[in-house]
N, C-alpha and C positions, 0 to 999 in steps of 0.2 A: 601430551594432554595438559600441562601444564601451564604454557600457552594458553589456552582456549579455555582455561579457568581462571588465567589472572585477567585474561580480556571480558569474560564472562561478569564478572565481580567489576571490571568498571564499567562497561556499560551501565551495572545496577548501581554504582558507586555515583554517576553521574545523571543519572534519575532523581535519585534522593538529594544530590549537591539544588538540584532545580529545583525541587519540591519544597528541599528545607531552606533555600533562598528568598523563593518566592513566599513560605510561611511565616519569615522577617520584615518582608518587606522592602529587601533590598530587589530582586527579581517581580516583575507583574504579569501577571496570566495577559495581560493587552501586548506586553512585550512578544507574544506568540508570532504577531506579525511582522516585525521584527527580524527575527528567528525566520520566522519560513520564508518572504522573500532573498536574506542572506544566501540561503539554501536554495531556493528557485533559481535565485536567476544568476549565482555565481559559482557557488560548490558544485554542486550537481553539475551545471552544463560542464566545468574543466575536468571534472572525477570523468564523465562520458567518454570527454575528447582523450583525454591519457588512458582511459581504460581499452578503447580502441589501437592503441600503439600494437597490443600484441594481438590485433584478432583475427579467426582463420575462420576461412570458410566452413560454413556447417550445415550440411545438406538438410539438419531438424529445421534450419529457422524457421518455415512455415509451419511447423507442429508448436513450437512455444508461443508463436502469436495465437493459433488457434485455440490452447490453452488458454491460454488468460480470456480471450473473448467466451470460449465453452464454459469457462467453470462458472462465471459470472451470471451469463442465461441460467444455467446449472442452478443456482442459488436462487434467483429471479422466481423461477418455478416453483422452486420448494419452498420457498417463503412464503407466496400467495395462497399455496394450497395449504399452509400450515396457518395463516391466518384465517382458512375459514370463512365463516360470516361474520368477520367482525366487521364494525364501524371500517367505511372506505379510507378515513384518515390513518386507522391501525397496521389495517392493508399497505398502505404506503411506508408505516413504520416499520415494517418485516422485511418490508424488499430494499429500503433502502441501509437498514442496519444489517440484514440476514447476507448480504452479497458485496461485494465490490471491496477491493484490498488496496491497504496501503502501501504501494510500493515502492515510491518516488522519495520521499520523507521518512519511511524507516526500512524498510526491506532491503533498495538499494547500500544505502549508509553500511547496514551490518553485512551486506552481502561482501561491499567492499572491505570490510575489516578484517573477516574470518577466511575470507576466499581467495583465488584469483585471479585476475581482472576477466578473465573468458567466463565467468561467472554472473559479474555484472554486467554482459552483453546478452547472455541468455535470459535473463531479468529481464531486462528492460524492453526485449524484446515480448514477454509474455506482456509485462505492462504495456503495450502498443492496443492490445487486444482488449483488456482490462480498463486500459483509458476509454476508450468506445464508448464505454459502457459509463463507467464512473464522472465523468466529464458533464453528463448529460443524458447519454439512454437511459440509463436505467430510470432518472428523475425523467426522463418525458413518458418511461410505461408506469409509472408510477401516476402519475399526475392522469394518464389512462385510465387505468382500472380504476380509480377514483370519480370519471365521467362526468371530469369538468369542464371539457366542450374547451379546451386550448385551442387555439392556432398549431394546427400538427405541423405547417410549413417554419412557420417561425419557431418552433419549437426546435426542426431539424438545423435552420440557418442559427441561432442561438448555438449547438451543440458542436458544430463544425468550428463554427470563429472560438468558441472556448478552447477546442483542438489546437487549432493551427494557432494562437496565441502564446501555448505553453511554451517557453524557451525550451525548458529542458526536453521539451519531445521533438522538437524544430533542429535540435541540436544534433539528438538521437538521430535522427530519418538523415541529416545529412552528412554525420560518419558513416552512416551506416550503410550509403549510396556510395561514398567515398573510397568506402574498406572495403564495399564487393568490386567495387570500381579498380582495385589496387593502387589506389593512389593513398600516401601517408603523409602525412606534417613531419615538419623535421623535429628533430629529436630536442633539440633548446625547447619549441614551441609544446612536446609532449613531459617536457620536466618541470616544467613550470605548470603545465596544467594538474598534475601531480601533485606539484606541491599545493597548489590552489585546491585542490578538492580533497586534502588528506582530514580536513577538519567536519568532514561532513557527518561522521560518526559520533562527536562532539556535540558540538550543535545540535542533533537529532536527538540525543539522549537530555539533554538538558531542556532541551523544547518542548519534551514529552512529561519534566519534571515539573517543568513550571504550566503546562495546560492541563494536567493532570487534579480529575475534581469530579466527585460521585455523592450527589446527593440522593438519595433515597426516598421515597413517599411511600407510609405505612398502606400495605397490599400491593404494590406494583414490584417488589422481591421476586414473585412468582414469576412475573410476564418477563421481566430481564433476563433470570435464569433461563426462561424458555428460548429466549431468542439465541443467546449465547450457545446452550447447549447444542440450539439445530445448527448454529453456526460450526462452532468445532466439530462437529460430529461427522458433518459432512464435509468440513474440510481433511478430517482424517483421515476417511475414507477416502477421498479424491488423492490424499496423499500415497495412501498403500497404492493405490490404482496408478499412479504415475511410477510409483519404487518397482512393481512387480510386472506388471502388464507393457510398459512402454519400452521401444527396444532405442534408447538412449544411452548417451555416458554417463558415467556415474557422478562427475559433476555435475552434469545437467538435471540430473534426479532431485540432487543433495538444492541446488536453486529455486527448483520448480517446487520440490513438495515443502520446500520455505515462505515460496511465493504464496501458496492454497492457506498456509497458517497466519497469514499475516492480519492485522488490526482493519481496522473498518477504515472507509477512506476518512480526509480531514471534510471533504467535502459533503458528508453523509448528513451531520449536524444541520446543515446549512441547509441542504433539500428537505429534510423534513419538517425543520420550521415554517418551509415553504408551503408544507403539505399540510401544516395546521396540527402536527405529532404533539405528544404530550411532550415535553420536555424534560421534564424528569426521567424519562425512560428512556429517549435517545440520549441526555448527554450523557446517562449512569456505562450504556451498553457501549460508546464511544470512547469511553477513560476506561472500561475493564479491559477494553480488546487487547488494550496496549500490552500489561503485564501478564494475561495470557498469554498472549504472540508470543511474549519475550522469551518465558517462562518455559514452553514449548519449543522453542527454537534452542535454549539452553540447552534442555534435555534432549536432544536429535544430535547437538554439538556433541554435547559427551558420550554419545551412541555411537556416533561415525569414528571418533578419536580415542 
């Protein structure tokens, strides 16, 4: 247990190093991009390709993609019906903060830290399902139910090229063709990629220290709380539902019901701007997700150990 509390304490240790950087002056919230392509197109893809060194077939794999695409729909629904008759820009602010998780940028990161590696395959594999959605669906039913009369075609060619652009998911699909295929990279090629993706944890925490920023507008307290809570609430629930009901390993649980808690995508901000959202509200519910997740994930840590 011991472990999993000194790691515990730097993850938050390197939150606050970003935070308190970027509050000097020496670190810049612009620096984010930075930060995440580092992590896009170079940690992530070698943590993937070394994380596949040890992976064994697993009859679930089509139940974790189906996860990540279900829980999402899952959310999609309950956020439209929880926004009611509001304003159709509101409607878009529910579905696009209420549903879709970060998993690429922090989920994977901590999964590799505390887990392992047949852990980050089951992840990433729910994120296959989760990307679908986060990439682009969710922002084209969004952009729907708002009855802006888009291009539903270019909407879908838009969502696809988003897809198949992602390295890190380009990388994924072709271990992952590779490793049912029984073919492996040699072992120099899987140390090195090792080495290369061991800072992704790093990086992820610091990222999140320096983007980290909640401004508040006096009476919109309420509508944040609200979102958030329908958020965790029913990621809880989806969680007990994966822990109790699903006939999985018990790693597989311990990944998936990490997956359900995780933080709002990075890409959420960015759609709802789109959507014409208050700002104040999506970027408050976008920096809180973070230290929830984490917070959450801490406590599950020290539950299973």
């Amino acid at each position: 247990m011991s472990g999993i509390l000194v790691r515990s304490i730097g993850c938050m240790v390197l939150i606050g190093w970003g935070y308190g950087l970027k509050r000097i002056g020496i670190l810049k919230k612009e620096y984010k991009e930075v930060f995440g392509k580092i992590l896009m197109y170079i940690i992530l893809p070698a943590a993937f390709i070394a994380n596949f060194s040890n992976f064994q077939k697993d009859e679930h794999l089509l139940v974790y993609f189906l996860l990540g695409l279900g829980a999402n729909l899952l959310m999609i629904g309950i956020s439209y019906r929880m926004a009611g008759k509001m304003k159709p820009e509101d409607k878009a602010l529910y579905i696009l903060e209420g549903s879709g998780y970060n998993i690429g940028a922090f989920t994977i990161p901590f999964i590799s830290a505390f887990f392992e590696p047949a852990a980050v395959v089951i992840t990433s594999l729910f994120d296959i399902g989760n990307s679908i959605m986060c990439t682009g669906g969710t922002f084209s039913m969004a952009k729907g139910f708002m009855h802006r009369g888009e291009d539903s075609k270019g909407r879908i060619q838009e969502f696809f090229k988003n897809l198949i652009s992602s390295i890190p998911f380009d990388t994924y699909i072709v271990m992952l063709f590779l490793s049912l295929a029984g073919i492996s990279l040699p072992d120099g090629v899987n140390q090195m990629c090792s080495m290369i993706g061991a800072p992704a944890i790093v990086i992820t925490m610091i990222m999140i220290g320096v983007t980290f920023e909640v401004e508040l507008e006096k009476g919109e307290i309420g509508e944040i709380s609200r979102i958030l809570i329908m958020r965790y609430s029913i990621g809880i629930l989806l969680g007990l539902m994966i822990w109790f009901l699903i006939p999985i390993s018990p790693l597989a649980k311990k990944a998936l019901v990490i997956c359900v808690l995780a933080p709002a995508t990075s890409t959420s901000p960015t759609f709802c701007h789109l959507c014409g959202c208050r700002p104040s509200i999506y970027g408050a519910v976008s920096s809180l997700t973070v230290p929830i997740s984490l917070a959450l994930d801490m406590i599950l840590l020290y539950c299973w150990n």
